[in-house]
PABA-605359 format. One record per residue (C-alpha): x, y, z; residue in three letters; residue number from 1. Coordinates in nm, 4 decimals. Each point is the difference from the previous one (the first is absolute). Layout:
N
xx = X yy = Y zz = Z r = ALA k = NUM
...
END
This chain:
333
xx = -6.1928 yy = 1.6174 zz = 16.5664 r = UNK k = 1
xx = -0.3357 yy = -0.1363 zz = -0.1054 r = UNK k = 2
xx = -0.3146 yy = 0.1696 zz = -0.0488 r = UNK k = 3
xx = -0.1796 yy = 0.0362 zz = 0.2989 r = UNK k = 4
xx = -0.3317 yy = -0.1541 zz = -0.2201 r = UNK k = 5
xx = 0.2343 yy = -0.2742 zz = -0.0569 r = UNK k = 6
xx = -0.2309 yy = -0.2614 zz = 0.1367 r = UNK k = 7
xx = -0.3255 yy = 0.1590 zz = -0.0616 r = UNK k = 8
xx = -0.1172 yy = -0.2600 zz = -0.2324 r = UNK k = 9
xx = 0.0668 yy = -0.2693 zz = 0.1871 r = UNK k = 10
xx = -0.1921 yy = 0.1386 zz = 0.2984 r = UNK k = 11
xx = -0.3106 yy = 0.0969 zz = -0.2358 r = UNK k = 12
xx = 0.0512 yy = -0.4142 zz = -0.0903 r = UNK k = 13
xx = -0.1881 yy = -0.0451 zz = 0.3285 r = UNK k = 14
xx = -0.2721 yy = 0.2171 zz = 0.0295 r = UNK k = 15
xx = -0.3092 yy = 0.0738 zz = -0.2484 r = UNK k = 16
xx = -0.0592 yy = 0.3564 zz = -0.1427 r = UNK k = 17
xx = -0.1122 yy = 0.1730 zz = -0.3086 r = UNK k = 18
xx = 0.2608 yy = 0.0659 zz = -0.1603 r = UNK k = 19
xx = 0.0401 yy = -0.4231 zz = -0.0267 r = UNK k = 20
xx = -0.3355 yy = -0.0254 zz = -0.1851 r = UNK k = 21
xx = 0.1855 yy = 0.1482 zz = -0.2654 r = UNK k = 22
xx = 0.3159 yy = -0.2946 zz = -0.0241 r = UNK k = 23
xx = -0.2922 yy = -0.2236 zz = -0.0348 r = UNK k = 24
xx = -0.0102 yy = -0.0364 zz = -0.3533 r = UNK k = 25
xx = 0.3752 yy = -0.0432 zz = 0.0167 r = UNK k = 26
xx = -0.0197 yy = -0.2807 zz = 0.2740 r = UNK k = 27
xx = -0.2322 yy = -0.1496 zz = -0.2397 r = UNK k = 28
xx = 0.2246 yy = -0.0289 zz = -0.2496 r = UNK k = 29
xx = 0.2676 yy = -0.1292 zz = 0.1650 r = UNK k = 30
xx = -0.2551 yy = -0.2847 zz = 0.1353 r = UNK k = 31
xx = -0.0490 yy = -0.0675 zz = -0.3508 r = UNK k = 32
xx = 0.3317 yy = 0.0107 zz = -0.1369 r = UNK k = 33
xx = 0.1747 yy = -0.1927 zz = 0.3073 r = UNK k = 34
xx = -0.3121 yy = -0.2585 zz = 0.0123 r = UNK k = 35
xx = 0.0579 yy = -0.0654 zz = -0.3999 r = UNK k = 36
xx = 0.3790 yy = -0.0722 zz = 0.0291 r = UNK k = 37
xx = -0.0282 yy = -0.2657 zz = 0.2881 r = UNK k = 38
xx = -0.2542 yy = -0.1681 zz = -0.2320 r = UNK k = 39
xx = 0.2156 yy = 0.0380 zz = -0.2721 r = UNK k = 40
xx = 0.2489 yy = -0.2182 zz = 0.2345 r = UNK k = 41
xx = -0.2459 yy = -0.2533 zz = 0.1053 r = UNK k = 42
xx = -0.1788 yy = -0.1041 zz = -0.3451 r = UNK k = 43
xx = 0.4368 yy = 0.0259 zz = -0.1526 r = UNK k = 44
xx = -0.0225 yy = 0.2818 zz = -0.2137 r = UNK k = 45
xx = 0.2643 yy = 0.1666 zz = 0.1899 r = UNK k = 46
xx = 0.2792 yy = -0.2595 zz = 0.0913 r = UNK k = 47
xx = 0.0761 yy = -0.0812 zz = 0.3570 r = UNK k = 48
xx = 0.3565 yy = -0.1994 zz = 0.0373 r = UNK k = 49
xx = 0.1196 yy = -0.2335 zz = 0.2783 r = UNK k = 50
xx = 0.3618 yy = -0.0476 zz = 0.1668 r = UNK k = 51
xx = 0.1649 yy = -0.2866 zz = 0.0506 r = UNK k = 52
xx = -0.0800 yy = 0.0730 zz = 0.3719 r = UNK k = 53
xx = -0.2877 yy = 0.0482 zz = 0.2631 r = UNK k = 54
xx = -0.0784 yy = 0.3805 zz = 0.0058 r = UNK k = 55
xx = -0.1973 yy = 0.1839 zz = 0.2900 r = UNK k = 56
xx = -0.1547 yy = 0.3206 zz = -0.0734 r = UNK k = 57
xx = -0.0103 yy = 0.2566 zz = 0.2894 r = UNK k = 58
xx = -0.2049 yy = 0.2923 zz = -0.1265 r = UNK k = 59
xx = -0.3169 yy = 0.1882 zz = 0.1061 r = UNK k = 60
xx = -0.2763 yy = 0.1670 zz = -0.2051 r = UNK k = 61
xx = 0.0908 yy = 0.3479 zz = 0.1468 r = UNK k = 62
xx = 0.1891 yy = 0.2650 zz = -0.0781 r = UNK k = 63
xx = 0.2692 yy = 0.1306 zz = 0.2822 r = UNK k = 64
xx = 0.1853 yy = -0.2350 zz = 0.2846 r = UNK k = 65
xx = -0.1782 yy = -0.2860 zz = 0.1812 r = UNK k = 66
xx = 0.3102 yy = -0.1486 zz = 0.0885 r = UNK k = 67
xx = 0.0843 yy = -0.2352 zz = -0.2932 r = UNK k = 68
xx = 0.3559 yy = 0.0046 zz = 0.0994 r = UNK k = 69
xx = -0.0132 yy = -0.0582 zz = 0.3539 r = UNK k = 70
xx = -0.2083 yy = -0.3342 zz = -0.1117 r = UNK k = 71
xx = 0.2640 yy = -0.0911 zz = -0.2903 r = UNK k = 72
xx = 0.2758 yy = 0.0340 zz = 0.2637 r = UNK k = 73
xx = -0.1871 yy = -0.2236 zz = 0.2225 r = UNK k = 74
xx = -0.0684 yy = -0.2258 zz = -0.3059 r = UNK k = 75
xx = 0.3538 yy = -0.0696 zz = -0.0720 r = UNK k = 76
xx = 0.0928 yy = -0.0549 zz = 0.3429 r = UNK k = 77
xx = -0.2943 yy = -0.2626 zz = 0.0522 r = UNK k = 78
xx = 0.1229 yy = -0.1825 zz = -0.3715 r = UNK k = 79
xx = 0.3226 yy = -0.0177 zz = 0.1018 r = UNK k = 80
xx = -0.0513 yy = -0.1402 zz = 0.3237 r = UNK k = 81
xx = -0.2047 yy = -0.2721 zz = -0.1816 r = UNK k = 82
xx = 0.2544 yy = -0.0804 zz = -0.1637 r = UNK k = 83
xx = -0.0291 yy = 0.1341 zz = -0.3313 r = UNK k = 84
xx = 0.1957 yy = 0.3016 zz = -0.1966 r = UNK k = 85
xx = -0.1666 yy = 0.3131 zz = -0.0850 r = UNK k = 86
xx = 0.0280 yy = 0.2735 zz = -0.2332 r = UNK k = 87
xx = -0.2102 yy = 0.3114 zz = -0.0531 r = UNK k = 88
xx = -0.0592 yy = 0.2341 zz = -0.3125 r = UNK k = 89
xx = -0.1569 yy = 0.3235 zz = -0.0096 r = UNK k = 90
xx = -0.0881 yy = 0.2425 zz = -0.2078 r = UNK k = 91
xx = 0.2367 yy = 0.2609 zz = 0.1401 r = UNK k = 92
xx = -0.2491 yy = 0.2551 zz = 0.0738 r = UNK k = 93
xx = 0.1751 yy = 0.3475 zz = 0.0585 r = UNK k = 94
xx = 0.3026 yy = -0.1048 zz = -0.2244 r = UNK k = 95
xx = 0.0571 yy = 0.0974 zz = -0.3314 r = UNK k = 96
xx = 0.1292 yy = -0.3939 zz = -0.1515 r = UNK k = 97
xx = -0.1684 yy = -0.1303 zz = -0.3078 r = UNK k = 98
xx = 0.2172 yy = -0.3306 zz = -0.0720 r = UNK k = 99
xx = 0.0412 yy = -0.2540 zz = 0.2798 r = UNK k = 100
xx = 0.2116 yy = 0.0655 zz = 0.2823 r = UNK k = 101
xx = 0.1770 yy = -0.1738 zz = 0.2836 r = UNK k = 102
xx = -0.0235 yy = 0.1645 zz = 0.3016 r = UNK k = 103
xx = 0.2165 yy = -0.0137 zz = 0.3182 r = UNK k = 104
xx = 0.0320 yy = 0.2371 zz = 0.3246 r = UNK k = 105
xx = 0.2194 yy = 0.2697 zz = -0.1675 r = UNK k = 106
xx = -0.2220 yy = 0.0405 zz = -0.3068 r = UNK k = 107
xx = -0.1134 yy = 0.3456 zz = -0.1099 r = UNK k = 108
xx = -0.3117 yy = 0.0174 zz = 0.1102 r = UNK k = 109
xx = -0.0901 yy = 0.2753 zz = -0.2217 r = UNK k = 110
xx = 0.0603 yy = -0.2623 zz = -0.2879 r = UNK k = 111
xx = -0.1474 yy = -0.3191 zz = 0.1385 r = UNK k = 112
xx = -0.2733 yy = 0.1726 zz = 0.2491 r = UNK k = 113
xx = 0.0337 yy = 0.0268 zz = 0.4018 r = UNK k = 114
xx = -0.2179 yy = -0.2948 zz = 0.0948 r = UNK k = 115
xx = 0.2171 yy = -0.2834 zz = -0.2185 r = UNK k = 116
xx = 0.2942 yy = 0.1179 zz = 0.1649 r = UNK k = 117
xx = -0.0935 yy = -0.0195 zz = 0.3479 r = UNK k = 118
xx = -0.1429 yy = -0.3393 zz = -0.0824 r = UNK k = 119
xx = 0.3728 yy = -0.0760 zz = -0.0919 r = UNK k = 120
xx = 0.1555 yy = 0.1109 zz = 0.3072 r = UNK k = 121
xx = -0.2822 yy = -0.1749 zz = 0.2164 r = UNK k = 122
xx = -0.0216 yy = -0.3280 zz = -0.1514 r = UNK k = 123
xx = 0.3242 yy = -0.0914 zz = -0.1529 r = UNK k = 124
xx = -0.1475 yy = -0.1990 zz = -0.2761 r = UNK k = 125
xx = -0.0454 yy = 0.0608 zz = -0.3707 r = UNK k = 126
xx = -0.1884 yy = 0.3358 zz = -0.1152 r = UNK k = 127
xx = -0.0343 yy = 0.1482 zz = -0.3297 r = UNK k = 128
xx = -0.2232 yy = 0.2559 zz = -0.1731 r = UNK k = 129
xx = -0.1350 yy = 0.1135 zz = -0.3379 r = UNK k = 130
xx = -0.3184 yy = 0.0619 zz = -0.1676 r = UNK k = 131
xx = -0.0651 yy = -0.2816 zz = -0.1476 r = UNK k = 132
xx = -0.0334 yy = -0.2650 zz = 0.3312 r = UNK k = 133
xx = 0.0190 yy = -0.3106 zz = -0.2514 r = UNK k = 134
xx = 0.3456 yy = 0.0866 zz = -0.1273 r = UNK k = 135
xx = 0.1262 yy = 0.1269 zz = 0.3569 r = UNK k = 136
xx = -0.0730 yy = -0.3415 zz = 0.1062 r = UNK k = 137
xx = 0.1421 yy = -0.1472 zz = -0.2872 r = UNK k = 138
xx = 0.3217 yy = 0.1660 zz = 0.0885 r = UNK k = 139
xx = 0.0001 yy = -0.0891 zz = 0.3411 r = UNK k = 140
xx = -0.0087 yy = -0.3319 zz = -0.0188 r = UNK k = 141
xx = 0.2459 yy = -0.0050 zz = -0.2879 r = UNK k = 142
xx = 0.2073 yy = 0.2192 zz = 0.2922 r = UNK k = 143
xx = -0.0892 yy = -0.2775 zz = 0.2673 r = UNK k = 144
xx = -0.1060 yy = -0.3250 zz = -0.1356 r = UNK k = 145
xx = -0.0336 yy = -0.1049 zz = 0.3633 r = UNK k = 146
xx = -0.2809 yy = 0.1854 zz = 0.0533 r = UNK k = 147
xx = -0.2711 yy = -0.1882 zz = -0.0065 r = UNK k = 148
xx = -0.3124 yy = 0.2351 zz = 0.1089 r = UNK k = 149
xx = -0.0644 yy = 0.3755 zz = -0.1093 r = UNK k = 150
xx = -0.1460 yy = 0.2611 zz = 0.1730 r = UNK k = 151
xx = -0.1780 yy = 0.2903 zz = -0.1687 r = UNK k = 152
xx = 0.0151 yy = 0.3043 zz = 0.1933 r = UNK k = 153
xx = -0.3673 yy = 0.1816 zz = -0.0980 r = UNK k = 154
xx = -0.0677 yy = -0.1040 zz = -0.3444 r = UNK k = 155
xx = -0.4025 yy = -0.1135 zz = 0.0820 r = UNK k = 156
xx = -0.0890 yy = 0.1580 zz = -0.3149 r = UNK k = 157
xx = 0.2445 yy = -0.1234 zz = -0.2354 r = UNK k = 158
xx = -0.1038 yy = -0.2375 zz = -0.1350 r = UNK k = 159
xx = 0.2565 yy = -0.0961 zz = -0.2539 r = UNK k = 160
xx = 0.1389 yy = -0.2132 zz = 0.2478 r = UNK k = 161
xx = -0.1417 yy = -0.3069 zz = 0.1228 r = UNK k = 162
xx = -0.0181 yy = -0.0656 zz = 0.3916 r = UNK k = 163
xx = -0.0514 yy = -0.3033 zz = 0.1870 r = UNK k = 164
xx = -0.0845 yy = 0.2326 zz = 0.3237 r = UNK k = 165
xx = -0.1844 yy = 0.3603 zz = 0.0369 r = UNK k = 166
xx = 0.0264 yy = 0.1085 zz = 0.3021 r = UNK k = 167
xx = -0.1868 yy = 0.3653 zz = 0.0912 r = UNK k = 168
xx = 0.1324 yy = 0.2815 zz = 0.2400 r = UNK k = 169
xx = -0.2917 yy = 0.2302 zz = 0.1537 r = UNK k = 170
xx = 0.0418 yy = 0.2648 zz = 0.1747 r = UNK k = 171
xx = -0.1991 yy = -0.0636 zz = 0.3576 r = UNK k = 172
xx = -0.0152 yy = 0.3509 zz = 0.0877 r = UNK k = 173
xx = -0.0767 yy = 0.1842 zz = -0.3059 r = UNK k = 174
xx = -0.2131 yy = -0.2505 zz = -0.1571 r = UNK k = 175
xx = -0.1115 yy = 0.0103 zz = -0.3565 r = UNK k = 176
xx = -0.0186 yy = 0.3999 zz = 0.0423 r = UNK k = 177
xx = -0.3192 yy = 0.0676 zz = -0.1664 r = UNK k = 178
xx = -0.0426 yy = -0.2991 zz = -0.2455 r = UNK k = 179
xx = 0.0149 yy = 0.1790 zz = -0.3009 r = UNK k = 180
xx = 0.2459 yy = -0.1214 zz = -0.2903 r = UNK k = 181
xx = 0.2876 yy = 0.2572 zz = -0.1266 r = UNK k = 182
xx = 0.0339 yy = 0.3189 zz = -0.0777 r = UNK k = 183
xx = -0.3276 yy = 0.0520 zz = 0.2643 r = UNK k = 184
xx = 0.0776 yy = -0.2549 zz = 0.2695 r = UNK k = 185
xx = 0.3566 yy = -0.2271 zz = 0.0376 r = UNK k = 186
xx = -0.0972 yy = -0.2904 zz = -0.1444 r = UNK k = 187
xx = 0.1690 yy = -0.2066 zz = -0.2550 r = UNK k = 188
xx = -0.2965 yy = -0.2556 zz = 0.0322 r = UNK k = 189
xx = -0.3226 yy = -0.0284 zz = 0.1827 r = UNK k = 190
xx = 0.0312 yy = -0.1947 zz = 0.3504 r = UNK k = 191
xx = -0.1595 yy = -0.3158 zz = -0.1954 r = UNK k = 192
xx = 0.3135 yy = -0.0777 zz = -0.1701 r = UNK k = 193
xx = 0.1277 yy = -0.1125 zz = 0.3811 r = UNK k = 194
xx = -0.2488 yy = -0.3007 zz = -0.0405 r = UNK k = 195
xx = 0.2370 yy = -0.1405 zz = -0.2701 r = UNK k = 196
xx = 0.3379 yy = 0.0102 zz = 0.1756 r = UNK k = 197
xx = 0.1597 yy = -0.2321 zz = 0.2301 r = UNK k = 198
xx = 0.0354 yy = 0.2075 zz = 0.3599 r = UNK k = 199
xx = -0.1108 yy = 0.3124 zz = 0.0651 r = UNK k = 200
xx = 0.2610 yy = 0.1712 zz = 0.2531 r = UNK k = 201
xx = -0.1538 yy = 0.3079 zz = 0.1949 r = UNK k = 202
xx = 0.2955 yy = 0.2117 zz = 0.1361 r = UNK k = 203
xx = -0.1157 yy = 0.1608 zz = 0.3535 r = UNK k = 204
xx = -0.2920 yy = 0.1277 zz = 0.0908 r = UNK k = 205
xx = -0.3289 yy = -0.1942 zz = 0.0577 r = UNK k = 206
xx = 0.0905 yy = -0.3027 zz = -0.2096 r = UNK k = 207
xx = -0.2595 yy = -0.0493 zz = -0.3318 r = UNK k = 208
xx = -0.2197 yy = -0.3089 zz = 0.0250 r = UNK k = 209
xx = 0.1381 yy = -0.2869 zz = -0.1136 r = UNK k = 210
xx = 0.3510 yy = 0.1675 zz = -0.0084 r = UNK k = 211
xx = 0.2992 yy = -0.1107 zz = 0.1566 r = UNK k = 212
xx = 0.1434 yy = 0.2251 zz = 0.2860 r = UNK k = 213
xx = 0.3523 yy = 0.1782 zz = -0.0842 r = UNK k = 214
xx = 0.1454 yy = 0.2694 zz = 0.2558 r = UNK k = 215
xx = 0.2928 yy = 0.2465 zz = -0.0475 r = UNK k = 216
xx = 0.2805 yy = -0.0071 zz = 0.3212 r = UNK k = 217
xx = 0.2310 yy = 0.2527 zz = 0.0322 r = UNK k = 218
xx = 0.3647 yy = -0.2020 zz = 0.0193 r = UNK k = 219
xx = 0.1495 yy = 0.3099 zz = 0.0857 r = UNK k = 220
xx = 0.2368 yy = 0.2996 zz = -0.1866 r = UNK k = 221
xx = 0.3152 yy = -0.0425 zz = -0.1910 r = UNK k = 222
xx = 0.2090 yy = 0.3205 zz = -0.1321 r = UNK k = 223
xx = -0.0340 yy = 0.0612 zz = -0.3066 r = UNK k = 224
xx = 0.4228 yy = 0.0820 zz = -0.0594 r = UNK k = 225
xx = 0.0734 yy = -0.3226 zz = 0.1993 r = UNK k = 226
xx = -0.2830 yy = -0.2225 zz = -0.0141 r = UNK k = 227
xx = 0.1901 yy = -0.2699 zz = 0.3195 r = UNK k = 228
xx = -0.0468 yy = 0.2735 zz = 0.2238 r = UNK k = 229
xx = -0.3487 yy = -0.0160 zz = 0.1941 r = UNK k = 230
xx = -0.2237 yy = 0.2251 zz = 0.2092 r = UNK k = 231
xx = -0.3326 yy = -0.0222 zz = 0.2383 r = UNK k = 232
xx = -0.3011 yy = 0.2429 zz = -0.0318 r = UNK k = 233
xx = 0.1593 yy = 0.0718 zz = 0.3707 r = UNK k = 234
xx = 0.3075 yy = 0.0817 zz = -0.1393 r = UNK k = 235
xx = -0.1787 yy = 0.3580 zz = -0.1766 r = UNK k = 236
xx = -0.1408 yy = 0.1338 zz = 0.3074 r = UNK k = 237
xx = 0.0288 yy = 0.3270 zz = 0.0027 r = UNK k = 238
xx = 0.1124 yy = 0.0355 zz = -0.3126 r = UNK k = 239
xx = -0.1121 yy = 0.2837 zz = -0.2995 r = UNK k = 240
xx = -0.1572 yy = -0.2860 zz = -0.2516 r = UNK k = 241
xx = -0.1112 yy = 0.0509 zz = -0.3519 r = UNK k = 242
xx = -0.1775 yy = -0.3259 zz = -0.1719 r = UNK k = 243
xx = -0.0064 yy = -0.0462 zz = -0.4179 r = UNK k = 244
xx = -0.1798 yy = -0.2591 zz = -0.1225 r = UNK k = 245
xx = -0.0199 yy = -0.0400 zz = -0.4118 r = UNK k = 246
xx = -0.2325 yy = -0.3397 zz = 0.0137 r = UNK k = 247
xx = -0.3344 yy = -0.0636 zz = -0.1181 r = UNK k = 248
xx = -0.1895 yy = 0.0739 zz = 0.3674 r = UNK k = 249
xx = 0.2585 yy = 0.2347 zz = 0.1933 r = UNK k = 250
xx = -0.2908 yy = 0.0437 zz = 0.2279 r = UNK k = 251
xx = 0.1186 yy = -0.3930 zz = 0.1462 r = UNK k = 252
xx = 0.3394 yy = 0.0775 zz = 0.0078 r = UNK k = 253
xx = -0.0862 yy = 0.3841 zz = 0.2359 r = UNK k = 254
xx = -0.2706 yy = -0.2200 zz = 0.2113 r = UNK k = 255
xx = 0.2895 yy = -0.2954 zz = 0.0290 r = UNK k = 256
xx = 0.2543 yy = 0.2668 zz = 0.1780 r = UNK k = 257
xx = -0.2709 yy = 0.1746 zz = 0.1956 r = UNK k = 258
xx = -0.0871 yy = -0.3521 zz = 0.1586 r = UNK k = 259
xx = 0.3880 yy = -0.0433 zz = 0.0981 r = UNK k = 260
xx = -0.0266 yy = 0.3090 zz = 0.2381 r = UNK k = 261
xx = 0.1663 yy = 0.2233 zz = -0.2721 r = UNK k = 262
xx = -0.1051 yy = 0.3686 zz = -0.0659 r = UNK k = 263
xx = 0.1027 yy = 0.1210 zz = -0.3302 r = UNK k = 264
xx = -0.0186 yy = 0.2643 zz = -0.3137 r = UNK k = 265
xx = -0.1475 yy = -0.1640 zz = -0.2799 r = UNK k = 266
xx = 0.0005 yy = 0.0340 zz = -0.3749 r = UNK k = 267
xx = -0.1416 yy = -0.2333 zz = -0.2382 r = UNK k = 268
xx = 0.1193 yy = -0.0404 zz = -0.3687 r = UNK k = 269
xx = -0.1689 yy = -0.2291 zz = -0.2801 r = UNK k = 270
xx = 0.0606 yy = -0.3857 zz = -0.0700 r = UNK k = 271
xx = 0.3437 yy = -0.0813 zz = -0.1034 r = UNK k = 272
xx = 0.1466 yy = 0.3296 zz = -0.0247 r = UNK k = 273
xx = 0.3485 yy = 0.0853 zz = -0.0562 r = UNK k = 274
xx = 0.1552 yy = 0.1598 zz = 0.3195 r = UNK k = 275
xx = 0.2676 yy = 0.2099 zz = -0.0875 r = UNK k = 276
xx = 0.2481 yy = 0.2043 zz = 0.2686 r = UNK k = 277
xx = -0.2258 yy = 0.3143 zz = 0.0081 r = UNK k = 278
xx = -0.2894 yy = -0.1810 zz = 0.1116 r = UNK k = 279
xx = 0.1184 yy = -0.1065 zz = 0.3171 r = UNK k = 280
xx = 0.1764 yy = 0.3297 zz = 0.0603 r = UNK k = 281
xx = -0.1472 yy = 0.0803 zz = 0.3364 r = UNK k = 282
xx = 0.1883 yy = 0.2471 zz = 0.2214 r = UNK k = 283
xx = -0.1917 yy = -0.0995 zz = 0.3581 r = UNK k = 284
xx = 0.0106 yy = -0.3802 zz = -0.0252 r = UNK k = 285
xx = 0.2272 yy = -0.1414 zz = 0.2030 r = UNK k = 286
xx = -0.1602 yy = -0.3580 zz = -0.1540 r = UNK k = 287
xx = -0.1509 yy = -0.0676 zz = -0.3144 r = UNK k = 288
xx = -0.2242 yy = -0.3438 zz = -0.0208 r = UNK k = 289
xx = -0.0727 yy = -0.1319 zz = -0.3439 r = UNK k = 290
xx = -0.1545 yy = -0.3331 zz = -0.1047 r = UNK k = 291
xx = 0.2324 yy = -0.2896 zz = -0.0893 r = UNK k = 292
xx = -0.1331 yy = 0.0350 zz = -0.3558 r = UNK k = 293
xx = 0.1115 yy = 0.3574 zz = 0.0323 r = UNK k = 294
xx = 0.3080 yy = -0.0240 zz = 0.1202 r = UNK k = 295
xx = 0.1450 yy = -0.2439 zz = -0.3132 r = UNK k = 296
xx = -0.0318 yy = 0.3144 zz = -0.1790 r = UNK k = 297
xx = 0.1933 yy = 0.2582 zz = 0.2384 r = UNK k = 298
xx = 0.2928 yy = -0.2275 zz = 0.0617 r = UNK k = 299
xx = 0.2154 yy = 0.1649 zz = -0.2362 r = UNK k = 300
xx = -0.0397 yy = 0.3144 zz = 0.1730 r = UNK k = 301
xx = -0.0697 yy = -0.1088 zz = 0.3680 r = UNK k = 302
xx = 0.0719 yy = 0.1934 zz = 0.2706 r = UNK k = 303
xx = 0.0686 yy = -0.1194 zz = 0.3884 r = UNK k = 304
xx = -0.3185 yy = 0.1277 zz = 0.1129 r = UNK k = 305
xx = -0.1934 yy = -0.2048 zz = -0.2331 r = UNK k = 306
xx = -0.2102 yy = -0.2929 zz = 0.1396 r = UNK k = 307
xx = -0.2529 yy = -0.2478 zz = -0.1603 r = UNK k = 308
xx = -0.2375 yy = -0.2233 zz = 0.1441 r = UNK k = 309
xx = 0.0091 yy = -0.4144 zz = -0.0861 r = UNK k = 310
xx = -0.3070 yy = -0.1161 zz = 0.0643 r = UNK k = 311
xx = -0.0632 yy = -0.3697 zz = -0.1049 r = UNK k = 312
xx = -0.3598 yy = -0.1758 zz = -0.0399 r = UNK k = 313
xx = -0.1493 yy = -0.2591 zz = 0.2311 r = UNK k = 314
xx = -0.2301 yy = -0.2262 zz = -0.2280 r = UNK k = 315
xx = -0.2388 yy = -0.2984 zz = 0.0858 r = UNK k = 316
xx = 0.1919 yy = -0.2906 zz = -0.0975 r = UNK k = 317
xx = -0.2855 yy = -0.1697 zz = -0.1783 r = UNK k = 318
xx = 0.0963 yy = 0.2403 zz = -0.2603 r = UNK k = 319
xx = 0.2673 yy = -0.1885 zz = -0.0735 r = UNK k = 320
xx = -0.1548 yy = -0.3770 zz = 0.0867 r = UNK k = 321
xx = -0.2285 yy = 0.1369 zz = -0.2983 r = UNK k = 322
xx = 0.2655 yy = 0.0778 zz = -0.2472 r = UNK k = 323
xx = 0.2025 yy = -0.2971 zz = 0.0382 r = UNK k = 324
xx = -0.3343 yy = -0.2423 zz = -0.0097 r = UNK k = 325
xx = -0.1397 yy = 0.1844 zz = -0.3700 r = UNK k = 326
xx = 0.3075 yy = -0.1126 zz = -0.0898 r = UNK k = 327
xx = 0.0540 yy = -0.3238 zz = 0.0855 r = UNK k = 328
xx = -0.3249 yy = -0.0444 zz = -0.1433 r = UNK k = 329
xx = 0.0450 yy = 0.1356 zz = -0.3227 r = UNK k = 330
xx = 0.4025 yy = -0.1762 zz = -0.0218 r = UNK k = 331
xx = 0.1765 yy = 0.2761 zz = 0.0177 r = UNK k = 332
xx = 0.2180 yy = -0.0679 zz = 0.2604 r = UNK k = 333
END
């Protein structure tokens, strides 16, 4: 079981007190350091390379979930309807892969991370990981020379790899916390650097001005042991409940289930972690709800009783008008 403090920094992330005055200096530093390597990138001191193909970035310039997968999901789907044939890389966050990897619905999500393999089993197209994004996508499209557009699943800040799109997730609810960069606030950049990208996406919430609109619906729950079979919030009336949630906000996953009626133990673990049998050990629950994300890494040992959520993400369409036009215009596609 985690900590009970497990999330304690996080929550300090949005809220101002003393002991932050001291993670100043550090903040500082890190403003330096990360401000010094993108101009390393822009002047070409630091080499940026380009694929043979269009690539969208989906990223944001926080730390924890704002629903970059969701989007990606949505992304494909939208591509594909267009007429074109996606594929995604990732870093593989969670997963302990250093060369590049394919990924599929029955990979090991301990090796390849959770989130690349539920983008596998959700969009059927091309996915694979590794460290270095230039020579996952190299190895993609030597995979799937079909392909002919790539999508970057969070990689804002990496700038080793040139993209034709940036598109920004922000969280609607939470906000920029309290503005301050890492290790005092959850920044990766200061809100300024959303001037330079192409769309800024604001995921629930009060949407951000000058942000496009993108809501989370709840499809409905799939088992965990037999993913076909399907359940209504109705369907666990009455019913002892225990919720896990190992994402970057649990908080939206709890608040999610409340709004469906349901009333629920909780327990919150960190980002990405690696469920194992004891975790979800829990002699009164008569149903356990998990995540999607989650649930790729507890289907080796599911149980009946085990239920996730799908949810899928309703965008504004210009979104997409956007992407396709930039590239158009730039003769990409």
């Amino acid at each position: 079981m985690p900590r009970p403090d497990s999330h304690w920094l996080q929550q300090q992330w949005y809220r101002v007190s003393v002991w932050h005055l001291g993670l100043l200096p550090v903040a500082a530093l890190f403003w330096l350091l990360s401000g010094l390597r993108r101009l390393f990138y822009k002047l070409g001191l630091l080499h940026s390379h380009e694929l043979a193909v269009p690539v969208i970035v989906v990223g944001n310039i926080s730390v924890g979930g704002t629903g970059k997968t969701p989007l990606v999901i949505w992304l494909v789907d939208w591509l594909k309807q267009q007429g074109l044939r996606p594929g995604i890389i990732s870093r593989g966050f969670g997963g302990n892969a250093n060369a590049s990897l394919p990924v599929d619905a029955k990979s090991n999500p301990l090796i390849v991370g959770d989130e690349p393999v539920l983008l596998a089993r959700r969009t059927q197209c091309p996915v694979w990981v590794g460290r270095n994004r230039v020579a996952a996508g190299r190895a993609l499209l030597t995979a799937h020379p079909d392909c002919n557009v790539l999508i970057s699943d969070d990689g804002l800040q990496h700038y080793a790899l040139l993209r034709d799109v940036e598109i920004a997730v922000v969280d609607g609810s939470r906000g920029f916390g309290n503005g301050w960069l890492l290790p005092a606030g959850p920044l990766r950049e200061l809100p300024a650097r959303l001037k330079t990208v192409d769309a800024v996406v604001s995921n629930g919430g009060k949407s951000l001005a000058g942000t496009l609109a993108m809501q989370l619906k709840s499809i409905g729950f799939h088992n965990v042991l037999e993913p076909t079979k399907t359940a209504t919030a109705a369907d666990f009336s009455g019913l002892r409940l225990h919720a896990v949630a190992g994402i970057g906000n649990p908080q939206c996953f709890f608040e999610q289930l409340r709004s469906m009626g349901l009333d629920f133990e909780s327990q919150a673990y960190p980002d990405h972690h690696a469920f194992q049998p004891a975790d979800l050990q829990i002699a009164d629950a008569e149903a356990i709800l998990m995540t999607e994300k989650d649930a790729v890494k507890c289907m080796a040992f599911a149980q009946p009783h085990w239920w996730y959520l799908q949810v899928d993400a309703e965008v504004d369409e210009i979104l997409g008008q956007r992407i396709l036009q930039k590239l158009r215009n730039l003769g990409r596609i």
